[in-house]
C-alpha positions as CSV (number, residue, x, y, z in Angstrom):
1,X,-47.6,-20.3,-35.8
2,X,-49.5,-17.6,-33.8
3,X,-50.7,-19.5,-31.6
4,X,-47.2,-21.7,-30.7
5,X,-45.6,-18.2,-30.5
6,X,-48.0,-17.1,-27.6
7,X,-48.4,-20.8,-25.7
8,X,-44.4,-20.7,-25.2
9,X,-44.5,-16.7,-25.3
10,X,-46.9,-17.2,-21.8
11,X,-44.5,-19.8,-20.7
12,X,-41.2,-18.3,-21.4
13,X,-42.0,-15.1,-19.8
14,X,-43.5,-16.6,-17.0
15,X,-40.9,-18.4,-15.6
16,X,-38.5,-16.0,-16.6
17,X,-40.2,-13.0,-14.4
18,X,-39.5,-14.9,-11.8
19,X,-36.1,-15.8,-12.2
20,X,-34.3,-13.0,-14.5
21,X,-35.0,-9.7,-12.6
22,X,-34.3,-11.4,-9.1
23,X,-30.9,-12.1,-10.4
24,X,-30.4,-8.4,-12.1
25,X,-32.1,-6.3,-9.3
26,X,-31.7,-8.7,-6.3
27,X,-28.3,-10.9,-6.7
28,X,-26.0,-8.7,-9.0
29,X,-27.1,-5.4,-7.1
30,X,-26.7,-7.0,-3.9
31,X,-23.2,-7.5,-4.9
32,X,-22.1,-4.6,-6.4
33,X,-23.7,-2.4,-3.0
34,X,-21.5,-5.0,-0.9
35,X,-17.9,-4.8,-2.8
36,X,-18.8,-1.0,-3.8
37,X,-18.1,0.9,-7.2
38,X,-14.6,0.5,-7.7
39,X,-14.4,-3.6,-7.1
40,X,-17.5,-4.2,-9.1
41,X,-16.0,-1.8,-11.9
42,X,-12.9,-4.3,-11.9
43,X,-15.5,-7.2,-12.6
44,X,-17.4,-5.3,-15.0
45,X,-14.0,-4.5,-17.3
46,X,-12.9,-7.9,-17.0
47,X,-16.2,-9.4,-18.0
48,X,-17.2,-6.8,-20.9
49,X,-12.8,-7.9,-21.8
50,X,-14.1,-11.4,-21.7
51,X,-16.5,-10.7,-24.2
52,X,-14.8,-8.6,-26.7
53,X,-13.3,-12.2,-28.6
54,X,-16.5,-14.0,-27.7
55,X,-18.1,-14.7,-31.4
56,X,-14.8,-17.1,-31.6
57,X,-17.2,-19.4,-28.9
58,X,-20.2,-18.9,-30.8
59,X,-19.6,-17.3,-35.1
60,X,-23.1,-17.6,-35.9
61,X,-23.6,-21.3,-34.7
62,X,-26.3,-20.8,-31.9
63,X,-27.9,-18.5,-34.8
64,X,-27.4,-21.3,-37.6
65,X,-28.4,-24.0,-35.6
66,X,-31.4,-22.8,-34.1
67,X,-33.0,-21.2,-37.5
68,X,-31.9,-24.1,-39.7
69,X,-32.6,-27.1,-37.3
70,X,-36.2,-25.6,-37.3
71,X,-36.0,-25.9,-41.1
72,X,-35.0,-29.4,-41.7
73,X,-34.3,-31.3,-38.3
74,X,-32.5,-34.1,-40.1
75,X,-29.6,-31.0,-40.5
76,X,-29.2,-31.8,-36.1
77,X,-27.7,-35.4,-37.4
78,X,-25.5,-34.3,-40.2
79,X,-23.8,-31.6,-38.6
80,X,-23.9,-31.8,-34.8
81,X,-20.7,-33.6,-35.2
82,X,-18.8,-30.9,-37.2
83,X,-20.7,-28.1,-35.2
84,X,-19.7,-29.2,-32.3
85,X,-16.0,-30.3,-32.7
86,X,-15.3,-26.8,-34.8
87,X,-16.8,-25.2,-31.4
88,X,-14.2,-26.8,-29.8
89,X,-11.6,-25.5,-31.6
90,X,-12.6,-21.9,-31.1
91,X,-13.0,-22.1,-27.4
92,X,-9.6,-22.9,-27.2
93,X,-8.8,-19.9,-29.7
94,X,-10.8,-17.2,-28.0
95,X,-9.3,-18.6,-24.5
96,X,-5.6,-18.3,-25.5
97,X,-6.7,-15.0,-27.6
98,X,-8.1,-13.6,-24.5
99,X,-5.8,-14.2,-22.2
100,X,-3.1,-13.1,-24.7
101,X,-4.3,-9.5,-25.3
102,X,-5.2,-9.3,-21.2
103,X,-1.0,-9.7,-20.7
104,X,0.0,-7.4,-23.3
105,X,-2.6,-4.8,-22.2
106,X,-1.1,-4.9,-18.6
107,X,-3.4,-6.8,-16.4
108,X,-1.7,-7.4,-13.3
109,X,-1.4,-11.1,-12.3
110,X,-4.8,-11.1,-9.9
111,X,-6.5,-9.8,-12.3
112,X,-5.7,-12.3,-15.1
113,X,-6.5,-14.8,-13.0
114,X,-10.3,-13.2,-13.0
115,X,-9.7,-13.0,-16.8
116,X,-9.1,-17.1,-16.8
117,X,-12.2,-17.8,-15.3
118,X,-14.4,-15.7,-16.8
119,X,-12.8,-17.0,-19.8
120,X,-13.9,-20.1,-18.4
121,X,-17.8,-19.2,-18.0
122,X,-18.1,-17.3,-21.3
123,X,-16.9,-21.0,-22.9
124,X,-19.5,-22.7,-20.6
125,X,-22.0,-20.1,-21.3
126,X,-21.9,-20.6,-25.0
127,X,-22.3,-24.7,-25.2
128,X,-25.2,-23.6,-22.8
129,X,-26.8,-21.7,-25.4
130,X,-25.8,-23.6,-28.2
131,X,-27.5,-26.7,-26.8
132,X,-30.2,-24.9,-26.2
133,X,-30.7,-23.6,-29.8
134,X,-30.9,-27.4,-30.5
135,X,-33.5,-27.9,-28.0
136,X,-35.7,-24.7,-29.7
137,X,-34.7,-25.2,-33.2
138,X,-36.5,-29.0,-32.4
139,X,-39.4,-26.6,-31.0
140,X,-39.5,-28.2,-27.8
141,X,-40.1,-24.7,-26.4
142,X,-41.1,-25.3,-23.5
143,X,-37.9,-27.2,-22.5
144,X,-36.3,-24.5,-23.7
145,X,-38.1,-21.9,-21.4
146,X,-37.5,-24.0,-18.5
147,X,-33.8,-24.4,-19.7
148,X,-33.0,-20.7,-19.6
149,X,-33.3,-19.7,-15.9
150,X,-31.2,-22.8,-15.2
151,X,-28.4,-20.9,-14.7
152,X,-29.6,-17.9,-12.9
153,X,-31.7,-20.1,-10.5
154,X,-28.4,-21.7,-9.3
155,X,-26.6,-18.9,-9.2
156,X,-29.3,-17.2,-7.1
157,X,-29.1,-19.9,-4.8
158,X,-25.0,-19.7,-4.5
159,X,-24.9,-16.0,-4.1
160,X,-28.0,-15.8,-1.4
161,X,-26.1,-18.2,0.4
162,X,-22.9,-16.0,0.8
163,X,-25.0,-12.7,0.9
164,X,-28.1,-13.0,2.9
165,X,-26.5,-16.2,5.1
166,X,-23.4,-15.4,5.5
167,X,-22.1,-19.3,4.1
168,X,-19.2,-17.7,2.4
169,X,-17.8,-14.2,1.9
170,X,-19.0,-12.2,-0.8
171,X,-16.1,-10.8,-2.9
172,X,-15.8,-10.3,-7.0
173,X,-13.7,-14.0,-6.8
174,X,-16.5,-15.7,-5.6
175,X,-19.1,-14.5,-7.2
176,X,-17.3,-15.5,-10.6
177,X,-16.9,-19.1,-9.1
178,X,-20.4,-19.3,-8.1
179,X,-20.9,-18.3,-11.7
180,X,-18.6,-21.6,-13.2
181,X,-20.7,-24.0,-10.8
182,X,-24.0,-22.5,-12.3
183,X,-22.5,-23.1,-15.9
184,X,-21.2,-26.5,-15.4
185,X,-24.8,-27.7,-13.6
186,X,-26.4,-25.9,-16.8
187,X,-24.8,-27.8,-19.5
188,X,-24.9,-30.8,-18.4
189,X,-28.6,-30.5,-17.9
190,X,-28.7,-28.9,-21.0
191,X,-26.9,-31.7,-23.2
192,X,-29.2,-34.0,-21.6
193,X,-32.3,-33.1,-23.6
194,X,-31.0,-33.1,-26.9
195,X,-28.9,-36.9,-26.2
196,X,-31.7,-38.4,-27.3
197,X,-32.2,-37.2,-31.2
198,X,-28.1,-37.8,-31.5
199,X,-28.6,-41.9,-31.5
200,X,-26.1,-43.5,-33.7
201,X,-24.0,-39.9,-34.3
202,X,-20.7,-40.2,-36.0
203,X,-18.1,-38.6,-34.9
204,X,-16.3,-39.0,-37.6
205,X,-15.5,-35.4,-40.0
206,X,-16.0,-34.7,-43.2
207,X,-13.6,-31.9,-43.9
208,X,-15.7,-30.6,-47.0
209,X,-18.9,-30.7,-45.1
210,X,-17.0,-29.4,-41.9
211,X,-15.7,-26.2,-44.5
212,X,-19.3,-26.2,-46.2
213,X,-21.1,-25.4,-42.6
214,X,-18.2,-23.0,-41.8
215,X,-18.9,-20.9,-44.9
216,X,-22.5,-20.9,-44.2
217,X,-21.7,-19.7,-40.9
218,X,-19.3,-17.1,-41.8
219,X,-22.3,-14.1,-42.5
220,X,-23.7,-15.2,-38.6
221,X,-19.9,-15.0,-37.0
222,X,-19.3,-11.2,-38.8
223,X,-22.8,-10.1,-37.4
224,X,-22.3,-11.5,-34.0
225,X,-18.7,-9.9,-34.0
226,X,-19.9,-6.6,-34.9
227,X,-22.3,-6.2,-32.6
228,X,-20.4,-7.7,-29.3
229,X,-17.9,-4.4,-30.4
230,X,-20.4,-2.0,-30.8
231,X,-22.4,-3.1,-27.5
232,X,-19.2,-4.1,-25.2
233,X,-16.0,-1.6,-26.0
234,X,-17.5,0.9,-24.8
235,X,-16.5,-0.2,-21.1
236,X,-12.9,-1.1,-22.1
237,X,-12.7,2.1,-23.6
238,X,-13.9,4.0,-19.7
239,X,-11.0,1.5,-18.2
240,X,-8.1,2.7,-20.3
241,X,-9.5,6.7,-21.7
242,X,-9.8,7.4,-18.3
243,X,-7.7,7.5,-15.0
244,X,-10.7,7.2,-12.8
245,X,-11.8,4.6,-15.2
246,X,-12.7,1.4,-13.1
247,X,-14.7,4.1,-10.5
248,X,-16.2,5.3,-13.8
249,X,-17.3,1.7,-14.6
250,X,-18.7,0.8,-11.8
251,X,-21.7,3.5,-12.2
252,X,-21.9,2.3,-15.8
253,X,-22.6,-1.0,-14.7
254,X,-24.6,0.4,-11.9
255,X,-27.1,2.2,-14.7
256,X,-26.9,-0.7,-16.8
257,X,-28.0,-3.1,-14.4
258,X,-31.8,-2.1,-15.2
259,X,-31.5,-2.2,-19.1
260,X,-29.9,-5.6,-18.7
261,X,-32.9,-7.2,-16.8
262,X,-34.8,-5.5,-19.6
263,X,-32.9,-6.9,-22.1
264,X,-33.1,-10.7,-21.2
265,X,-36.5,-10.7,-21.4
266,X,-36.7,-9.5,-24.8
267,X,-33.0,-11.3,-25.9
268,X,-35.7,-14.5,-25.1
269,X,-38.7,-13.4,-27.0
270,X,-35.4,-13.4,-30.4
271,X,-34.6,-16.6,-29.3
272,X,-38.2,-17.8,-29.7
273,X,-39.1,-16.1,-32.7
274,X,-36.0,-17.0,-34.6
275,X,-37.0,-20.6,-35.2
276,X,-41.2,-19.4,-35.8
277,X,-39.7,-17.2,-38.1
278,X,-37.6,-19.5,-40.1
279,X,-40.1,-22.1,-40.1
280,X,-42.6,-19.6,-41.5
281,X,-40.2,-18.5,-44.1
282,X,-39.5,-21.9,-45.6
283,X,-43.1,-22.9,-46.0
284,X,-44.1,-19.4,-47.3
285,X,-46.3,-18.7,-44.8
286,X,-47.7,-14.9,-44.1
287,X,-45.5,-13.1,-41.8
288,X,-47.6,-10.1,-41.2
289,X,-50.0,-11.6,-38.4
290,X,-47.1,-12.6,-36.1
291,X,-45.0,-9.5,-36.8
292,X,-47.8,-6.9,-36.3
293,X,-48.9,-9.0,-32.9
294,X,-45.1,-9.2,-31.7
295,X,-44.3,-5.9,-32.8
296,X,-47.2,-4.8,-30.5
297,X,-46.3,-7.1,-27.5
298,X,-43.0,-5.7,-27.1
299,X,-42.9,-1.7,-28.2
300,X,-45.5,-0.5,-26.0
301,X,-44.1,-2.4,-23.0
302,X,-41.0,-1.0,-23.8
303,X,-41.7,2.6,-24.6
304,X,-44.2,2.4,-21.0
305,X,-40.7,1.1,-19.2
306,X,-38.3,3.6,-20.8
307,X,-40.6,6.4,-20.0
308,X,-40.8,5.7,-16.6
309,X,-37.4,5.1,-16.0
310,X,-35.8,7.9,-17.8
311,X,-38.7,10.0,-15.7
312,X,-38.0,8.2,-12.5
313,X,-34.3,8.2,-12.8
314,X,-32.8,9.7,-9.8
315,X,-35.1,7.3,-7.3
316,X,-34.8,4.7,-9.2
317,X,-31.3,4.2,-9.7
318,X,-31.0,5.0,-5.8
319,X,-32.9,2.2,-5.3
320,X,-30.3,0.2,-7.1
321,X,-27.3,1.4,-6.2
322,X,-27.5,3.3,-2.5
323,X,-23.9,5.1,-3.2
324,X,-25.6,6.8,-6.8
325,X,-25.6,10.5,-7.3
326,X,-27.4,13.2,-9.8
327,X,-24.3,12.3,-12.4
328,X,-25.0,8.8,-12.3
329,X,-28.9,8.9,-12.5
330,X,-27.8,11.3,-15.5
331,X,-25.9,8.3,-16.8
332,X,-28.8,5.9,-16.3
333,X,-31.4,8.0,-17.9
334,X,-29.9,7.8,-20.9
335,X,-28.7,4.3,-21.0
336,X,-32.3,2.8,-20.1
337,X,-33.6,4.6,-23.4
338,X,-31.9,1.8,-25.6
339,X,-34.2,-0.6,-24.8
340,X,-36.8,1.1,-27.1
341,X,-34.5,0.4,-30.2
342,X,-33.5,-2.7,-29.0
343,X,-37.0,-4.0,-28.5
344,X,-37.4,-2.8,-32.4
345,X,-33.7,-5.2,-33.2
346,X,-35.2,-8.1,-31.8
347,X,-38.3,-8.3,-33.9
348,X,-36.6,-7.0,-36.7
349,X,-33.6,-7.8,-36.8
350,X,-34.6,-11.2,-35.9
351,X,-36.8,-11.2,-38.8
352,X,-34.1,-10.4,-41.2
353,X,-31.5,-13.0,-39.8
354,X,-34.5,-15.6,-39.9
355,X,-34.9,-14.3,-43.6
356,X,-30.5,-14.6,-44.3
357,X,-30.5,-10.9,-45.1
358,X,-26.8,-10.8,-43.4
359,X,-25.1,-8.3,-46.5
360,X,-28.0,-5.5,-44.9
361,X,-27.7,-6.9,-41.1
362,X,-23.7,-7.1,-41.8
363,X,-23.4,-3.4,-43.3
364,X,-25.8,-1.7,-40.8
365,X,-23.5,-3.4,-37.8
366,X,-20.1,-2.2,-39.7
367,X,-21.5,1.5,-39.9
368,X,-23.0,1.3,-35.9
369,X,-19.7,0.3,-34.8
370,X,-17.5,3.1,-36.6
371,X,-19.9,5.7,-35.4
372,X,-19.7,4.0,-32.1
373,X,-16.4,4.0,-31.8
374,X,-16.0,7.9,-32.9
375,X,-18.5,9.0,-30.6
376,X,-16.7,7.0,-27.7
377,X,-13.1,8.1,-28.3
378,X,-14.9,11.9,-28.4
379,X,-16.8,11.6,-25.9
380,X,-15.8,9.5,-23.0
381,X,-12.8,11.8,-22.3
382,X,-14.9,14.6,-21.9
383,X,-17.9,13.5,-20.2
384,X,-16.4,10.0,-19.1
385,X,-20.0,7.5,-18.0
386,X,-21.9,10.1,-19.5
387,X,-20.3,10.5,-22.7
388,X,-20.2,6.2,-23.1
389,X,-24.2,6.5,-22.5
390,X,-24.7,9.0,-25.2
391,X,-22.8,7.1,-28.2
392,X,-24.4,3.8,-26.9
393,X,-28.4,5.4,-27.5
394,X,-27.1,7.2,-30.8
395,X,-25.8,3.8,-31.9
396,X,-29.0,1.7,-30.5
397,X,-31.3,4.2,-32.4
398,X,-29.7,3.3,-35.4
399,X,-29.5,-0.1,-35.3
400,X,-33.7,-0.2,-34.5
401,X,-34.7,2.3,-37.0
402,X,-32.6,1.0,-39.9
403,X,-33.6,-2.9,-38.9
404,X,-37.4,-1.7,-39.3
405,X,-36.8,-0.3,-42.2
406,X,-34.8,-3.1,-43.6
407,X,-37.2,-5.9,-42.9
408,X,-40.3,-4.2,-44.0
409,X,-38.5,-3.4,-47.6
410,X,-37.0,-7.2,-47.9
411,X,-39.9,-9.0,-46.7
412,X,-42.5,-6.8,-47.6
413,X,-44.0,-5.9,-44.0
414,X,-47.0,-4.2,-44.1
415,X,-49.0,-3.7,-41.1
416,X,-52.3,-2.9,-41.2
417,X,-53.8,1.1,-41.1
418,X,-56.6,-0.8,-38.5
419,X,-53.0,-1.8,-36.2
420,X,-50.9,1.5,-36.9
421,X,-54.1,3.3,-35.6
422,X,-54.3,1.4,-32.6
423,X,-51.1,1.4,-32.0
424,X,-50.8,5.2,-32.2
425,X,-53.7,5.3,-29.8
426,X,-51.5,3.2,-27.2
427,X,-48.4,5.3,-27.4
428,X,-50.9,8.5,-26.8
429,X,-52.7,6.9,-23.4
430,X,-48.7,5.8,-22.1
431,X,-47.8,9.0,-22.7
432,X,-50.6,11.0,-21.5
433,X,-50.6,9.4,-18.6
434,X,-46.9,9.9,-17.6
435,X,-48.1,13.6,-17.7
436,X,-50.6,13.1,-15.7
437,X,-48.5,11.2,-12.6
438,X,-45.8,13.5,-13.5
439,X,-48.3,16.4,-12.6
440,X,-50.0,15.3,-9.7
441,X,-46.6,14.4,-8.4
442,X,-46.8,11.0,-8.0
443,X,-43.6,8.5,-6.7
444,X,-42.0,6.2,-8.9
445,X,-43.9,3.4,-8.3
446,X,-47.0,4.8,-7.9
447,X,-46.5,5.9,-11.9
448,X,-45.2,2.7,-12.7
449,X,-48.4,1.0,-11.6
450,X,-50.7,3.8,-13.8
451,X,-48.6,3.2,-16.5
452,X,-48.6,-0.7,-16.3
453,X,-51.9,-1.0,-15.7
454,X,-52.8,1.9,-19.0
455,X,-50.4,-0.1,-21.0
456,X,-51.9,-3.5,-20.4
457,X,-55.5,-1.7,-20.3
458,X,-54.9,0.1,-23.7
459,X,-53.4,-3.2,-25.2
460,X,-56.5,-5.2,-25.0
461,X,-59.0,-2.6,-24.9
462,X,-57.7,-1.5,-28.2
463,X,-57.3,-5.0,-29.4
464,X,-52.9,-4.9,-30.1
465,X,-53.4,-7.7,-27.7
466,X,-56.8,-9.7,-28.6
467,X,-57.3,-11.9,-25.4
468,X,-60.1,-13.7,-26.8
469,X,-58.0,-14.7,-29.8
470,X,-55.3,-15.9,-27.2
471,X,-57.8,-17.9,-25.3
472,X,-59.3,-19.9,-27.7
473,X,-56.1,-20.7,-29.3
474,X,-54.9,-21.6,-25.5
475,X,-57.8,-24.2,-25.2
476,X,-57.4,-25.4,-28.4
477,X,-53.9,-26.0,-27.3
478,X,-54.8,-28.0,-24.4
479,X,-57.1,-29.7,-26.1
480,X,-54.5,-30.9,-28.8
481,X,-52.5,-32.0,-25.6
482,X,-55.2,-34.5,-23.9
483,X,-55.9,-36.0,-27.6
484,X,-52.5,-37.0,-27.5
């Protein structure tokens, strides 16, 4: 399992480096600097709206599919059908449910019209994702990786086309239909892959095995529901706390936009490990190795970027927003520190899902979105941006500490002293040399390539990453390919 997790780990990061961050830093920045803070807060409390109802599109199925496919594929037959139609249903329950609370709220008519279509996209989104759970719960992982930038590539494409080319006009409105084309294209494409292993499907539903799959599903839905509230309010909560609100959510967005970039990359590293982890699970295998080499592969990248950026903050978030200002690199500081924790959730936490602790998962998402919540309403009308970013790290903290914590109790985690001392090791060069470019004064970027290159350096050096191991088990890989 080891070695599948870093073949498709190579492959999936690959081709998402290229794609991902062009989108985040190039595309979605280019847009915001062209419609300016207010317009692009609009967007950004319409979409983060759009999202508040969203675990009606997926409750648990993307989660349920891709973790329990990977355990028994003959699961794809019996309850694509069911799966699929009950999806269905919900889409057109979250879209009336959206669009329901966006009138009695007080959206003016323009801006429901946004709400419709990004109701729209989120529905396309999640078939996208859900067919792709299929596609890696069948562990064709590499038609996974090249699924996932589907949608970003077109969308690239659309939106360099009205920005750099002038094709079009850039505005909010077209950037969201640019958006629906990119979702359509990706589904399609999507469904395609996984028509073959649905030969002779029935499409007729059995009610008790329709309500047997729902009740399975119910644990995945609560989780998924929790945490869109405790990640997403906090920007509906900026709209209507404050009167400045959509100007206020516009540098919120602005900071978030590097976190987010961040944040795919590891959201894809979950989606792979969720199905290696399942599989491992059912046939008893030993979880340690792939933990303690994942674990490694994603903290000390993460703690290298968050120390640069929360170091770097004032040029950095220039660089991605030219209208920013002290307050908003204040803003971004903080923000870019969650992706620590979340790096820790999506090892952890994935481990635990894989595992179907969802009473721990389900508890520890009920107590981060109360104290989210209280630290919001106190803060935000106080310190408005600022305030939003403090309750979001306090709540991210928790959530990666308590997962850890969690998953090495349940499943009995237990890395090695050898690993912990290396690891230590690693976290000591990072930080030492952020000290050091910090002292000689060096730029932004100029740190960011000391500390890229001492992270990498300390990684195999120190063996967290053994690149020997990884090339062997590469060219036995290839070699397993040409006896085919």
């Amino acid at each position: 399992m080891k070695k599948t997790f870093i073949t498709n780990f190579i492959l999936l990061m690959s081709v998402n480096l290229l794609i991902k961050p062009f989108w985040i830093l190039g595309i979605d920045r280019g847009v915001q600097n062209a419609v300016g803070y207010e317009q692009y807060g609009i967007y950004i409390n319409l979409f983060a709206f759009s999202m508040l109802f969203i675990t009606l599109l997926d409750l648990g199925i993307n989660s349920y599919t891709s973790s329990n496919v990977a355990k028994d594929p003959s699961i794809l037959h019996r309850e694509f059908a069911a799966l699929t139609t009950f999806k269905l249903l919900s889409a057109f329950l979250y879209f009336a449910l959206t669009l329901g609370m966006g009138y009695l709220i007080g959206y003016p008519k323009e801006r429901l019209l946004l709400l419709w279509v990004l109701g729209i996209n989120q529905i396309l989104s999640y078939f996208y994702t859900y067919f792709r759970s299929i596609v890696g719960g069948l562990q064709m992982f590499k038609t996974d990786a090249l699924l996932s930038v589907v949608d970003r590539t077109l969308m690239i494409v659309l939106c360099g086309l009205m920005l750099w080319f002038g094709v079009y006009n850039i505005s909010i409105e077209s950037f969201i239909y640019a958006q629906t084309i990119a979702y359509v294209v990706a589904v399609v494409l999507s469904f395609t892959f996984i028509k073959p292993h649905l030969k002779n499907l029935s499409w007729k539903i059995n009610a008790l095995n329709l309500s047997q799959v729902v009740k399975q599903m119910l644990p995945y839905a609560l989780l998924s529901l929790l945490m869109t509230f405790y990640t997403r309010f906090d920007v509906v909560l900026i709209q209507q706390l404050l009167p400045d609100g959509d100007f206020q959510n516009g540098i919120y967005a602005s900071s978030y936009r590097l976190l987010e970039a961040a944040n795919m990359m590891a959201a894809l590293v979950a989606m792979l490990l969720l199905p290696i982890f399942s599989k491992m699970i059912a046939q008893k295998e030993n979880l340690n190795p792939l933990v303690q080499f994942s674990t490694g592969l994603m903290l000390l990248p993460a703690f290298a970027f968050c120390l640069i950026a929360f170091f770097y903050r004032d040029p950095i978030i220039h660089l991605l927003n030219h209208q920013s200002t002290t307050y908003a690199g204040e803003v971004f500081g903080l923000i870019i520190l969650c992706f620590f924790p979340l790096a820790s959730m999506y090892i952890f936490g994935t481990l635990l899902t894989a595992n179907g602790n969802f009473k721990e998962l389900n508890t520890l998402a009920t107590i981060a979105l109360v104290v989210n919540l209280l630290l919001n309403f106190w803060l935000i009308p106080i310190y408005k941006a600022y305030g939003a970013a403090v309750a979001a790290i306090s709540t991210q903290a928790f959530i990666g500490i308590t997962n850890y914590l969690f998953a090495k109790k349940r499943l009995k985690i237990d890395f090695e002293q050898k690993f912990m001392v290396r690891f230590g090791l690693s976290i000591l060069t990072i930080t030492l040399l952020l000290a050091f470019s910090l002292f000689v004064d060096f730029s932004w970027w100029q740190s960011s390539i000391l500390l890229i290159c001492g992270t990498l350096g300390s990684m195999v050096l120190l063996k967290i990453v053994d690149i020997e191991q990884a090339m062997v088990l590469l060219k036995n890989r290839q070699l397993e390919k040409s006896g085919k």
